[in-house]
C-alpha positions as CSV (number, residue, x, y, z in Angstrom):
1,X,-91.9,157.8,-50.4
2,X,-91.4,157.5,-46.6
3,X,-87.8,157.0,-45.0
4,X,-88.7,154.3,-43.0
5,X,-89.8,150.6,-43.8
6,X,-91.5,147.9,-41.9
7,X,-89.3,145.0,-40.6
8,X,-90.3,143.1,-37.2
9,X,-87.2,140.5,-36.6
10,X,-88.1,136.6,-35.7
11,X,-85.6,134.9,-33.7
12,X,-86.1,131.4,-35.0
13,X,-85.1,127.9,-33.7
14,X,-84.8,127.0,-37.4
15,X,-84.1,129.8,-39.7
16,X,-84.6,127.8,-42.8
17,X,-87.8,125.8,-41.8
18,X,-89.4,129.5,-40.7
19,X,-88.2,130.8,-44.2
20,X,-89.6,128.3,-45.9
21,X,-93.1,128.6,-44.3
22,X,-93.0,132.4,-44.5
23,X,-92.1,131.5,-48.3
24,X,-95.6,129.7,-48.6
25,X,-96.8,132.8,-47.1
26,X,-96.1,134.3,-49.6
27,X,-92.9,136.6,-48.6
28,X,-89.5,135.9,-50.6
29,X,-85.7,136.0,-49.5
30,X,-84.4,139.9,-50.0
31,X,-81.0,139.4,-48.4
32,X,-79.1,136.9,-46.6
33,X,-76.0,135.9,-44.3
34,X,-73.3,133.7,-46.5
35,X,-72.6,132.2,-43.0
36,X,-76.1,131.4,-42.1
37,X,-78.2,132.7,-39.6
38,X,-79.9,135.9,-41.2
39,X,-82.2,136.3,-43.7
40,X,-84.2,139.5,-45.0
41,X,-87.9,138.3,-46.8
42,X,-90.1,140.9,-48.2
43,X,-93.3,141.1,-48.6
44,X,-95.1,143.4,-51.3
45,X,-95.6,145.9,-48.3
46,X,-92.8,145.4,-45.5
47,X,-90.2,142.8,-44.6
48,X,-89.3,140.1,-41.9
49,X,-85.8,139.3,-40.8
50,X,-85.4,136.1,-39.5
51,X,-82.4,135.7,-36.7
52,X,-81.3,132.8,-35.4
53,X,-82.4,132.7,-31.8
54,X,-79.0,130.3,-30.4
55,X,-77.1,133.3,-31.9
56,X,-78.5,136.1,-30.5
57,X,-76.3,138.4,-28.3
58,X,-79.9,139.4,-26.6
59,X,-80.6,136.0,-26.0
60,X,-84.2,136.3,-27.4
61,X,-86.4,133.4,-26.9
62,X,-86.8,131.1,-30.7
63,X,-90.3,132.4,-31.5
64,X,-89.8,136.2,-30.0
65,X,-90.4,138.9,-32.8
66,X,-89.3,142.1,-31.9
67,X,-90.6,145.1,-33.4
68,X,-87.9,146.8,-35.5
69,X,-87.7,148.7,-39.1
70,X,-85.0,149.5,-41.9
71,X,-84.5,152.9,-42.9
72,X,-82.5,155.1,-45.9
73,X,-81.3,158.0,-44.2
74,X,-80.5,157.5,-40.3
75,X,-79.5,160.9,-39.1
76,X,-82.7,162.6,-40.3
77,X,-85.0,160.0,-38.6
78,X,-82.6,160.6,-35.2
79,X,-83.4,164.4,-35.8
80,X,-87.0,163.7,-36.2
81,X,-86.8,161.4,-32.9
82,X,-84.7,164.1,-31.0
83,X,-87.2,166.8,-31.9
84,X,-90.2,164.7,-30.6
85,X,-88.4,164.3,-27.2
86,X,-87.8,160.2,-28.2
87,X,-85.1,158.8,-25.0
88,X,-81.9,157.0,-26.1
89,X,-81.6,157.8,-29.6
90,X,-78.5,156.6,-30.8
91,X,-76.8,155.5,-33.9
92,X,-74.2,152.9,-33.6
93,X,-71.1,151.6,-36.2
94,X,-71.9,148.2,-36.2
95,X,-69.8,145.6,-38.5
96,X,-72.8,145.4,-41.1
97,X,-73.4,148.7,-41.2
98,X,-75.3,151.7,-39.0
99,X,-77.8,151.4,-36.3
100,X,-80.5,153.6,-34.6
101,X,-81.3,152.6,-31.7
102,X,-83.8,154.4,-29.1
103,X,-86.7,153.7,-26.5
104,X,-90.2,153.1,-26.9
105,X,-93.1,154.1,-24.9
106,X,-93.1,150.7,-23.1
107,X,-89.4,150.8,-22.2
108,X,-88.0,148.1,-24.7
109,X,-85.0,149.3,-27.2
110,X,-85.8,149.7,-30.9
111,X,-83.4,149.0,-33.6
112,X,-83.5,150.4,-37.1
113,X,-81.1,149.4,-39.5
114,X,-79.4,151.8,-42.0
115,X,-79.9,150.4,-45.3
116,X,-76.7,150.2,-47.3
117,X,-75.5,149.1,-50.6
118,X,-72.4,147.1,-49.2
119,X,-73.4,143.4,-49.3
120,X,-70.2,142.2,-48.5
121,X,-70.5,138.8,-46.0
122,X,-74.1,139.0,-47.6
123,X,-76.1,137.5,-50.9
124,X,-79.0,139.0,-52.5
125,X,-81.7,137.7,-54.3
126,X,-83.1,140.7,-57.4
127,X,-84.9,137.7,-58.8
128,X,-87.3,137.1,-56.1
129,X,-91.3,138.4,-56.5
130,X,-93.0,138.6,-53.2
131,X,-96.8,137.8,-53.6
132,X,-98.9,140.5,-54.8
133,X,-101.2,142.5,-52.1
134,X,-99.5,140.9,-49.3
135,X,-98.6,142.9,-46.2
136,X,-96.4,142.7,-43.1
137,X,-98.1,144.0,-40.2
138,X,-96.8,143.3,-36.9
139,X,-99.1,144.1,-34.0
140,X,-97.9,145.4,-30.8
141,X,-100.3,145.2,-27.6
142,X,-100.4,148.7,-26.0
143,X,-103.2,151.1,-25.6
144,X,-104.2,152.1,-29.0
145,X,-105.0,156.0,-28.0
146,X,-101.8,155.8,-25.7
147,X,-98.2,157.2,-26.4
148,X,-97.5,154.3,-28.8
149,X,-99.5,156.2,-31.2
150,X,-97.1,159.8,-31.0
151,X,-94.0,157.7,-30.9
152,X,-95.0,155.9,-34.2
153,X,-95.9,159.5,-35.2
154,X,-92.2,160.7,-34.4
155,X,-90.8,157.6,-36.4
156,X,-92.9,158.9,-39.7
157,X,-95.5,156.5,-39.7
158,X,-99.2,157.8,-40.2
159,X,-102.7,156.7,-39.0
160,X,-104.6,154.9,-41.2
161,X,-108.1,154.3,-41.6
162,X,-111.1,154.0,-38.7
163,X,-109.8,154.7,-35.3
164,X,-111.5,152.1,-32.5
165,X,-110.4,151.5,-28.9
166,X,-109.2,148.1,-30.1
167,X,-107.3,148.3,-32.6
168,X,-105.5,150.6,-34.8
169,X,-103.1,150.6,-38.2
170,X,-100.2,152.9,-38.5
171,X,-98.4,152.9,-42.6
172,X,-95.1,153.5,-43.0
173,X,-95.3,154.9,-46.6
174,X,-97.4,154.8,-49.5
175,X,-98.4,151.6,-49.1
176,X,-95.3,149.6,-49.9
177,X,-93.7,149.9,-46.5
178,X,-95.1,147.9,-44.1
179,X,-97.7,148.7,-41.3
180,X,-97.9,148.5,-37.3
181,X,-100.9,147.6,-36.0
182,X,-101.7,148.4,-32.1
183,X,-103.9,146.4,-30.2
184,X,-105.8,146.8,-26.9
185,X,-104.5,144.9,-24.0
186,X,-107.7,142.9,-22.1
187,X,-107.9,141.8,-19.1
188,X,-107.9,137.8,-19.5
189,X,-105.1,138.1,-21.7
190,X,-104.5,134.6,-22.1
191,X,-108.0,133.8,-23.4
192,X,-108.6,136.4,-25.8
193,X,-104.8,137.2,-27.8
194,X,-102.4,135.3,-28.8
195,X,-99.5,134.4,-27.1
196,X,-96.2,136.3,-28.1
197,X,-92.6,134.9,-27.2
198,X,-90.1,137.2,-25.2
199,X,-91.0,141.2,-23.5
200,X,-91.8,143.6,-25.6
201,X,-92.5,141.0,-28.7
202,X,-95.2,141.9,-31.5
203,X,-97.7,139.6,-33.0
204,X,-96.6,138.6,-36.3
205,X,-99.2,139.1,-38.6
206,X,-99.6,139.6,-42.6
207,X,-102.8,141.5,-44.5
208,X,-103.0,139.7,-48.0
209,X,-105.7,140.6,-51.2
210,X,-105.3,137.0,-51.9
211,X,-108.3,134.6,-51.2
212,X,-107.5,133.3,-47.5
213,X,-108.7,130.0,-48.7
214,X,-106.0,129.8,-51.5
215,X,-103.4,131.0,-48.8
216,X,-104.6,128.1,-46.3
217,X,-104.8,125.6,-48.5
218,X,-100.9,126.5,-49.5
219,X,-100.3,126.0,-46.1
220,X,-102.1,122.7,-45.4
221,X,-100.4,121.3,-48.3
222,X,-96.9,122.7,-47.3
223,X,-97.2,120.6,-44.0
224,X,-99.0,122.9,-42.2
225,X,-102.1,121.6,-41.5
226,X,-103.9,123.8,-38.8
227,X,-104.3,126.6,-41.1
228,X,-107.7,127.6,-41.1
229,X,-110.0,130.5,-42.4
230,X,-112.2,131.9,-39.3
231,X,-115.2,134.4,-39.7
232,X,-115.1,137.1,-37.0
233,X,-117.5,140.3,-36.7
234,X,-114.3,142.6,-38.2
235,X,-114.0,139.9,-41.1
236,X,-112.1,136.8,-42.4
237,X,-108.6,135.7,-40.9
238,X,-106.6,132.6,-41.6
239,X,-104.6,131.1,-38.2
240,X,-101.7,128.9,-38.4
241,X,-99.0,127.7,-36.6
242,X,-95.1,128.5,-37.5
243,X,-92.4,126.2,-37.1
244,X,-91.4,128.4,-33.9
245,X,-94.7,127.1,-32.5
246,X,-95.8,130.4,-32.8
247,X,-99.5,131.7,-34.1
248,X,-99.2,133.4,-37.1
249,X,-102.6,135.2,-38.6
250,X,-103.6,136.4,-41.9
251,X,-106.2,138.5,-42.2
252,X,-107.9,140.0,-45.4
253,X,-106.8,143.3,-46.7
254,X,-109.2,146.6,-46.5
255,X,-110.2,147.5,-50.5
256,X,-109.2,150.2,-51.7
């Protein structure tokens, strides 16, 4: 099993109303702040943290998602960073633990959380069973054949299926990880992707083997109701829109 695991952060206006609708989703709490604030949902492939935005010693914009991934053993992923010439790799003592933190391609820091067994200031939740089949997969809009590709390379992520112009998946172990998806940049960017919060943000996105239909209609009856299913050339996604006002997309997962 890979080192590293999946786990873009939202910084949300409302931390519990965007828990609750990635909770429809289909994701379930993992981890969480006693004080508030921060929350860890996984997914049965990946995680999302969700960070409240008025908090934030970054000050991200509520809605930004920021690529970023947990990881078991710190100094042998800066190693692996180091050895594929990766700028800035540093790991930090933070108060909750260690951090990596280094540069990507694109010039935006990357943080990677050590995982640790210490939950003090923190509550967990064993009992919660994330959805079966469903995925995290944030997208980050780059040049697919670019240097985003080695870099996710370096951080032990691998290259998954058909390889397009367009679009491209990276896994980040076995399956039960998480993925990164890269997506080409056009031209009239404002009419053909969605709008992300924030630089350097990813899209948030989710790959399910439930029926979209079953996942929208969850959705409508949550509150949400401009979930939809939509038929493209590549296949079936589901849109919606989070509490964050951000659009959130669901497409169907590859069979295996």
């Amino acid at each position: 099993m890979g080192n590293i695991v999946v786990r873009p952060v939202r910084f949300s206006a409302d931390v519990p109303r965007m828990q609750a609708f990635l909770e429809v989703v289909g994701l379930r709490p993992r981890i969480e702040a006693q004080r508030g604030g921060w929350v860890d949902l996984s997914a049965d492939s990946g995680m999302v943290a969700l960070h409240d935005a008025a908090s934030s010693v970054m000050r991200a914009e509520p809605g930004q998602t920021n690529l970023s991934f947990e990881a078991n053993d710190l100094d042998k992923l800066a190693e692996r960073l180091r050895g594929a010439d990766v700028s800035d790799v540093t790991i930090h003592d933070q108060a909750y633990g260690r951090v990596l933190s280094c540069t990507d391609p694109l010039g935006d820091q990357i943080w990677i959380d050590g995982r640790t067994e210490d939950l003090y200031g923190y509550r967990a939740h064993p009992e919660s069973r994330p959805e079966a089949g469903l995925s995290v997969v944030p997208v980050r809009f780059t040049d697919p054949q670019g240097p985003y590709a080695g870099w996710l390379v370096a951080l032990d992520l691998t290259r998954i299926g058909e390889s397009n112009e367009s679009y491209v998946m990276f896994d980040a172990g076995d399956g039960v990880h998480g993925y990164v998806g890269l997506h080409y940049v056009y031209t009239n960017t404002a009419a053909d992707l969605p709008i992300v919060a924030g630089g350097g943000s990813v899209h948030l996105t989710f790959a399910t083997h439930e029926p979209l239909d079953a996942v929208a209609a969850r959705l409508v009856e949550a509150g949400h109701g401009d979930a939809q299913v939509i038929v493209e050339d590549f296949g079936s996604m589901l849109t919606v829109t989070d509490p964050d006002g951000q659009e959130v997309q669901v497409h169907e997962a590859p069979s295996s």
